[in-house]
C-alpha positions as CSV (number, residue, x, y, z in Angstrom):
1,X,63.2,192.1,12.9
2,X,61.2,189.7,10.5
3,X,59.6,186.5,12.4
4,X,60.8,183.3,11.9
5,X,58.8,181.3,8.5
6,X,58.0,177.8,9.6
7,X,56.3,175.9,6.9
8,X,54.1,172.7,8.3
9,X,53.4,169.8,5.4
10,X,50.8,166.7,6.0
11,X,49.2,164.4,4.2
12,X,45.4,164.1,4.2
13,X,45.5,159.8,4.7
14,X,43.7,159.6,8.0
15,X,43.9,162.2,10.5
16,X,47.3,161.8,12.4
17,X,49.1,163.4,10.2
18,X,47.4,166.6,10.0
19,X,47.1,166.6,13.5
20,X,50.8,166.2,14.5
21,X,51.3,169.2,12.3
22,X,48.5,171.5,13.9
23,X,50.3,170.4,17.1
24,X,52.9,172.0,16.8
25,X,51.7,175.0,14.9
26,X,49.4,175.0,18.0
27,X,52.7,175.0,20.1
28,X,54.6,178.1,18.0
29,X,51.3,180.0,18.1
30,X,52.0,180.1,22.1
31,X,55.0,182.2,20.9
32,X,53.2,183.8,18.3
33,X,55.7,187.5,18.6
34,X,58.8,185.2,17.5
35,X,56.8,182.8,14.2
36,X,54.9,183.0,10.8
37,X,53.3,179.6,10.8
38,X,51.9,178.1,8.1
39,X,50.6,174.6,7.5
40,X,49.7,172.7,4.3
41,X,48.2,169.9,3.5
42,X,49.9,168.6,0.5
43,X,46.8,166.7,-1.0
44,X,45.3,169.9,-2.0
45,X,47.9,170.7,-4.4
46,X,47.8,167.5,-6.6
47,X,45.9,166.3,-9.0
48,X,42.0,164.9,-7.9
49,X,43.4,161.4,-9.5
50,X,46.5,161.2,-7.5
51,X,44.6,162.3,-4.2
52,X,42.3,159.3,-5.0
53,X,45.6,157.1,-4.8
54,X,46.3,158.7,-1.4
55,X,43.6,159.9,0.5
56,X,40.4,157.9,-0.7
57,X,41.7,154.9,-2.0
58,X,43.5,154.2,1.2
59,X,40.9,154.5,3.3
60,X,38.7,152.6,1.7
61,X,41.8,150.0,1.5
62,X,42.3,149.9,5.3
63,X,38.7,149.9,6.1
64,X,37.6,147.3,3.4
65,X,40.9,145.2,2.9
66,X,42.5,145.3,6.0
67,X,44.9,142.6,5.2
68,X,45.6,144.1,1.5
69,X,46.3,147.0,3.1
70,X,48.8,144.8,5.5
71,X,50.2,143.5,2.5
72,X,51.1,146.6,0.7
73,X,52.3,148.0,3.8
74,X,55.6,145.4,4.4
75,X,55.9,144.7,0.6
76,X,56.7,148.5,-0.1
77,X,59.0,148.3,3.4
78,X,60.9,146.2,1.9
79,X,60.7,147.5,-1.6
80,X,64.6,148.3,-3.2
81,X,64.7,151.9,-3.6
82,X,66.5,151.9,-7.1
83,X,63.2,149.2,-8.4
84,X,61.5,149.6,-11.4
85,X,58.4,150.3,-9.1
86,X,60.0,152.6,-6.2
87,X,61.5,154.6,-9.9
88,X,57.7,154.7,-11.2
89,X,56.3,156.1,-8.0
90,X,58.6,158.7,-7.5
91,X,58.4,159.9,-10.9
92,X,54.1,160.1,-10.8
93,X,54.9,162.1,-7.1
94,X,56.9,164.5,-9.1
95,X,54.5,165.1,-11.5
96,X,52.2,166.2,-8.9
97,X,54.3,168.1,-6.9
98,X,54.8,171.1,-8.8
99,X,51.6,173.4,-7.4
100,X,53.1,172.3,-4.1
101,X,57.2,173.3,-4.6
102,X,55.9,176.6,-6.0
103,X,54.2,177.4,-2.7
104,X,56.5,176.1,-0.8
105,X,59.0,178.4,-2.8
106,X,56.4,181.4,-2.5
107,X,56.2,181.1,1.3
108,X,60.1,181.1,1.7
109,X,60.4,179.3,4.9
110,X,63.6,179.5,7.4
111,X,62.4,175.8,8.3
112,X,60.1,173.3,7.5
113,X,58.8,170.1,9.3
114,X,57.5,167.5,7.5
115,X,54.5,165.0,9.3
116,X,54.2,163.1,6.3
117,X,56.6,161.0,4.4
118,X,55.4,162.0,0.7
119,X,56.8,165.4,0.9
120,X,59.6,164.9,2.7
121,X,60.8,162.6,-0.1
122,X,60.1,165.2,-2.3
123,X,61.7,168.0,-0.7
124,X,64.9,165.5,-0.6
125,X,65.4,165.3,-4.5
126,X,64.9,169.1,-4.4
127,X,67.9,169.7,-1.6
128,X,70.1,167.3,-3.7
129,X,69.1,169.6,-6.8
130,X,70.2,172.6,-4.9
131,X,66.7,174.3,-5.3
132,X,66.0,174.1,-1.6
133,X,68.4,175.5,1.0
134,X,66.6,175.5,4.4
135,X,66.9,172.8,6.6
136,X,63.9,169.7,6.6
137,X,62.7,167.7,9.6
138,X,61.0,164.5,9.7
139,X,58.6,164.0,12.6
140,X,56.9,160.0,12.7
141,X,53.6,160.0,13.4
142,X,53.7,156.0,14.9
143,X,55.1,153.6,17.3
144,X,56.9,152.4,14.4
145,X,59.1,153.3,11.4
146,X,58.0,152.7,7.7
147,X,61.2,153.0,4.9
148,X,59.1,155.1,3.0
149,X,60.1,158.1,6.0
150,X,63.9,157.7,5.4
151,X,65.4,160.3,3.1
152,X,68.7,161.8,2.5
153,X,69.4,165.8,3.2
154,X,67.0,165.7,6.3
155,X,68.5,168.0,9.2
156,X,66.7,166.1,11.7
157,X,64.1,163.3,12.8
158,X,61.5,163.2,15.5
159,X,60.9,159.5,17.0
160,X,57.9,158.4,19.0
161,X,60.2,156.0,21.4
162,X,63.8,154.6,21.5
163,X,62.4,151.5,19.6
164,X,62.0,154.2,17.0
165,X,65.5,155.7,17.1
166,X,67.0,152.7,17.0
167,X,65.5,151.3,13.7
168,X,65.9,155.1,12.7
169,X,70.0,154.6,13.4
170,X,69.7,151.2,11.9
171,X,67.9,152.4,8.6
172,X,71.3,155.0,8.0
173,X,70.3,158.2,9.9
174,X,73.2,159.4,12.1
175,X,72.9,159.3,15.6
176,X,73.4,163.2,15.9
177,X,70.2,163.7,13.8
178,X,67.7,161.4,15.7
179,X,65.8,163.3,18.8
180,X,63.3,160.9,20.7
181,X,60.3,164.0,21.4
182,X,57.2,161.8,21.3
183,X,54.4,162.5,18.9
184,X,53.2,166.0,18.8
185,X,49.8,166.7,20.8
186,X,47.9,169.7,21.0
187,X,48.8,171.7,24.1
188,X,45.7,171.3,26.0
189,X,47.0,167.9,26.7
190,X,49.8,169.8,28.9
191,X,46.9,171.3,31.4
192,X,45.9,170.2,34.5
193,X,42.8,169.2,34.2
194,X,40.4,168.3,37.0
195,X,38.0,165.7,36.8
196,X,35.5,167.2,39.4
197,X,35.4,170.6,37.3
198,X,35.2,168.6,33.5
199,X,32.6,166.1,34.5
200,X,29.4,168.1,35.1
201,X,30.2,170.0,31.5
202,X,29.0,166.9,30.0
203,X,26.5,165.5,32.6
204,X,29.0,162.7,33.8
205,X,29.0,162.0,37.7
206,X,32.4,163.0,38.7
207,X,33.0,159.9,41.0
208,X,31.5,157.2,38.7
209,X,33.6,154.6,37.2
210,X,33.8,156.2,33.3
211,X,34.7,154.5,29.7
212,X,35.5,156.6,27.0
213,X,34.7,154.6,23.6
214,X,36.7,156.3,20.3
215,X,34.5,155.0,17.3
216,X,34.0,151.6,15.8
217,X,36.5,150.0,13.6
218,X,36.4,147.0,11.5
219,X,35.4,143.5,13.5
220,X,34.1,145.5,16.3
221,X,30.2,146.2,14.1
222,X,28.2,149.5,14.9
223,X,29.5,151.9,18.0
224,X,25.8,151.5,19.0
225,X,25.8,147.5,19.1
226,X,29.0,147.7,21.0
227,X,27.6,150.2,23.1
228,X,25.1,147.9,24.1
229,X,26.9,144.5,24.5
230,X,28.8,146.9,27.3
231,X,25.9,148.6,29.3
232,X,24.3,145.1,29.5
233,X,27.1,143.3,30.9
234,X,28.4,145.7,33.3
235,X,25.8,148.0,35.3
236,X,28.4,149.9,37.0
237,X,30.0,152.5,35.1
238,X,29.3,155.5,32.8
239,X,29.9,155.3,29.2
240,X,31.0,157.7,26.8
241,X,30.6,157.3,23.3
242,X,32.6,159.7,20.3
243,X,30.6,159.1,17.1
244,X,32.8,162.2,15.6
245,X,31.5,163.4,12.2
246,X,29.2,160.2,11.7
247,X,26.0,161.3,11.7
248,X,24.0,157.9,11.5
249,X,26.1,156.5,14.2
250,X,25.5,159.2,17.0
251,X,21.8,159.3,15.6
252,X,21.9,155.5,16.6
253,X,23.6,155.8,20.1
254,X,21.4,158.4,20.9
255,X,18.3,156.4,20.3
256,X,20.2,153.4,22.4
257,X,20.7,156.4,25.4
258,X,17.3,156.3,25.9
259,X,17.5,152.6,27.1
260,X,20.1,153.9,29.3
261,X,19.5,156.8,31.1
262,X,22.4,158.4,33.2
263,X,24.8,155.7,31.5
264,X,25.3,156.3,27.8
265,X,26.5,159.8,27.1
266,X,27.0,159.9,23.2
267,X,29.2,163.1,21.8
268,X,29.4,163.8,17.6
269,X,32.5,166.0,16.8
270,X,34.6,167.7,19.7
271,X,37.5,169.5,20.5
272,X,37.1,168.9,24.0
273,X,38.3,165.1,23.9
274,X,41.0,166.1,26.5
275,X,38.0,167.3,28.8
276,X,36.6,163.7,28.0
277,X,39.2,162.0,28.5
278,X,40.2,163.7,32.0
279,X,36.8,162.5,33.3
280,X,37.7,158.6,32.2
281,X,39.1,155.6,33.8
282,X,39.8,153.6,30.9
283,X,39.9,154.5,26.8
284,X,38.6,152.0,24.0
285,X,40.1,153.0,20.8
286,X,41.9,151.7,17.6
287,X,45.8,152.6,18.2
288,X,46.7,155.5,15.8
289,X,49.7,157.5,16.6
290,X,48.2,160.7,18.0
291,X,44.9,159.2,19.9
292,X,47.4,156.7,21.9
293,X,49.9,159.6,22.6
294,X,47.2,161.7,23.8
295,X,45.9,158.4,26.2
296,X,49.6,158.5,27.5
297,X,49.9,162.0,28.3
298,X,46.7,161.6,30.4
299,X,47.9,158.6,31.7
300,X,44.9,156.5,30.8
301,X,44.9,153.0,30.3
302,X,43.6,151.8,26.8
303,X,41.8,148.6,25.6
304,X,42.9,148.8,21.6
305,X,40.5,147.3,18.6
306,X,40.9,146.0,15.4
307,X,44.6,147.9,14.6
308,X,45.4,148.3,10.9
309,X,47.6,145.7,10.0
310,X,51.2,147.8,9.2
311,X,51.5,150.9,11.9
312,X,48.4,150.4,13.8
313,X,49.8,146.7,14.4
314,X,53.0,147.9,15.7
315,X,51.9,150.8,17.7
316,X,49.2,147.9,19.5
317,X,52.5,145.9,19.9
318,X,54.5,148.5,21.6
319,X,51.7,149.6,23.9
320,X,50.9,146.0,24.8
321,X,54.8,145.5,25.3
322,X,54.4,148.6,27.8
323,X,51.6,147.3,30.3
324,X,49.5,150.3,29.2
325,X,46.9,148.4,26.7
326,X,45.1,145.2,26.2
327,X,43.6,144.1,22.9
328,X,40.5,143.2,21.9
329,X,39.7,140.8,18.5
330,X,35.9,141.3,18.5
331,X,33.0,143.0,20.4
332,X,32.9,139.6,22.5
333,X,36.6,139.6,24.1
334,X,36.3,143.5,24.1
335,X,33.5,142.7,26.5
336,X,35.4,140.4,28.2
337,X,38.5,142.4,28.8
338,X,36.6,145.5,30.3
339,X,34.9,143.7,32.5
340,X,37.9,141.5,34.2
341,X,40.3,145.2,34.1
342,X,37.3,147.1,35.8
343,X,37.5,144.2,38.3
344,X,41.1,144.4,38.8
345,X,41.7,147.5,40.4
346,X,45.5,146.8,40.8
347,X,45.8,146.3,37.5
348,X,44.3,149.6,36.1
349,X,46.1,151.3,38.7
350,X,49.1,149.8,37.6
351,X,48.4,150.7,33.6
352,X,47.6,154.2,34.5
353,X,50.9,155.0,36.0
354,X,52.6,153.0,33.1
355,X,50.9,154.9,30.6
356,X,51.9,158.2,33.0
357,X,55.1,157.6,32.7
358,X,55.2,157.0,29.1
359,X,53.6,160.3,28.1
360,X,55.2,163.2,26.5
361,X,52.8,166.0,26.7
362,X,55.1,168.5,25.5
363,X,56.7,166.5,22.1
364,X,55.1,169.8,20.2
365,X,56.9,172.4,22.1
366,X,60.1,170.4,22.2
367,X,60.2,169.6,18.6
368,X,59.8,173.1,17.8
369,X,62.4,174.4,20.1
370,X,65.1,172.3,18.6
371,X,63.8,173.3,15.1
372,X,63.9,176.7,16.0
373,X,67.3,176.7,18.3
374,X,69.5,177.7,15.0
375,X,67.1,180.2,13.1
């Protein structure tokens, strides 16, 4: 008996979406006697000027014109879908989607999950054509829901919260179609992991109040100088610092470490943030999709900086709304804010159970079993 095809397609615009989708390939490898799993990023099958437009033009949008970015972000929300620009966009997408339907046609998949909303509006002209005949799902990657996700033909959607559904049902998806799963995380975030054992991996004293910081982000300067402005004010905790694939910026933390011996524990690229974050009391992080899901499935608290106006905006509003995050404007009321929570025991008890609650550890698995349940 063959195995199952499931076909995975992201987008290469900032990490989330790519991550969603190794989620749950990560999940149907688990069952790896019953799928053929394949994932594709759909940015390497277009043209290097149209993944300008997508990947590296939008990055350097939301990273140097924050509030263009914002802009562009409700203006295309609100955008008619029969305009004369929502006709032109779709037409230069089809252009550049040919490489991609061939191998999507080549790997001849009994499903196929979208994390992305460019090919799922793709594969919806090609199921009105009658060239595609397997069913498409549509799993949001935020706390929030863009009109550029909602296409006809779709055999399902995957929301990160009822908020979610319900603009899903009020954007003209049918109830029966809408499944609240979460946003898909990598399994490891289902372990049990101990703080006693995770600690002494990375030198961190078990029993010591701990801060995880996830990178900089616009207004809040270099990770090192907010780094610093931390230690300074607050001698009673260990800090952890992710500088990820920024080279100059762990270079520069680990020159500020020696100022701070047994404090200041900077890390470059790992796939051991779940081991990081089990040994933490409290995240600081800008509020994507998948790094605030995995906070909530380890029930941490989270101080959020500098969102992106558009998603990031909204998912900061729903986790504020939630009693699991505060925000922070700068590196002076990020300062601040750690240093009256730390001081608030109550209070950071009371966020850590909140976020608890809220987590869906297994949104991977369970979008994949209702995927799968008809195959």
């Amino acid at each position: 008996m063959r195995k199952k095809k499931i076909l995975l397609l992201s987008v290469s615009a900032g990490a989330g979406h790519q991550r969603a989708a190794e989620a749950i390939r990560s999940a149907a490898l688990l069952k790896d006697s019953q799928f053929d799993v394949l994932h594709l990023d759909a940015m390497e099958f277009v043209t290097a000027g149209f993944r300008k437009i997508y990947t590296d033009f939008y990055i350097k949008l939301v990273n140097k014109a924050p509030a263009l970015w914002g802009y562009l972000y409700h203006a295309s929300n609100e955008a008619q879908s029969d305009s004369t620009t929502e006709k032109l966009r779709r037409a230069l997408e089809r252009l550049n989607a040919r490489s991609l339907l061939k191998a999507i046609e080549e790997f001849q998949a009994d499903a196929i999950i979208c994390t992305h909303f460019l090919p799922a509006e793709m594969l919806s002209r090609e199921i009105r054509k009658q060239r595609l005949h397997c069913p498409v799902w549509v799993q949001v990657t935020d706390f929030d829901l863009h009109r550029m996700w909602v296409h006809e033909h779709m055999a399902g959607y995957f929301a990160a919260s009822e908020e979610v559904a319900d603009r899903m049902l009020e954007n003209g998806i049918p109830a029966e179609k809408i499944h609240v799963t979460g946003i898909p995380i990598m399994p490891a975030f289902q372990q049990k992991l101990e703080r006693a054992s995770c600690a002494p991996e990375f030198g961190l004293q078990a029993e010591r109040t701990t801060i995880l910081l996830m990178g900089g982000g616009a207004g809040l300067g270099g990770l090192d100088q907010v780094a610093a402005r931390l230690l300074s004010q607050q001698p009673d905790f260990q800090l952890i610092a992710l500088a990820g694939k920024n080279a100059a910026a762990l270079q520069a933390l680990q020159t500020l470490a020696l100022r701070y011996p047994g404090r200041l524990f900077p890390q470059g690229f790992t796939k051991q943030v779940e081991r990081l974050m089990a040994c933490s009391d409290l995240v600081i992080t800008k509020p994507g999709g998948l790094t605030t899901s995995e906070c909530l499935a380890l029930g941490l608290p989270m101080i959020v900086n500098s969102p992106i106006p558009g998603q990031e905006e909204r998912n900061a509003d729903f986790l504020l709304e939630q009693g699991v995050a505060l925000k922070a404007y700068d590196d002076i009321s990020l300062a601040y804010r750690v240093k009256h929570l730390l001081n608030d025991t109550a209070r950071l008890s009371a966020m850590r159970s909140r976020a608890k609650a809220l987590g869906k550890p297994d949104a991977a698995a369970r979008v994949l079993a209702m995927v799968t349940a008809d195959l």
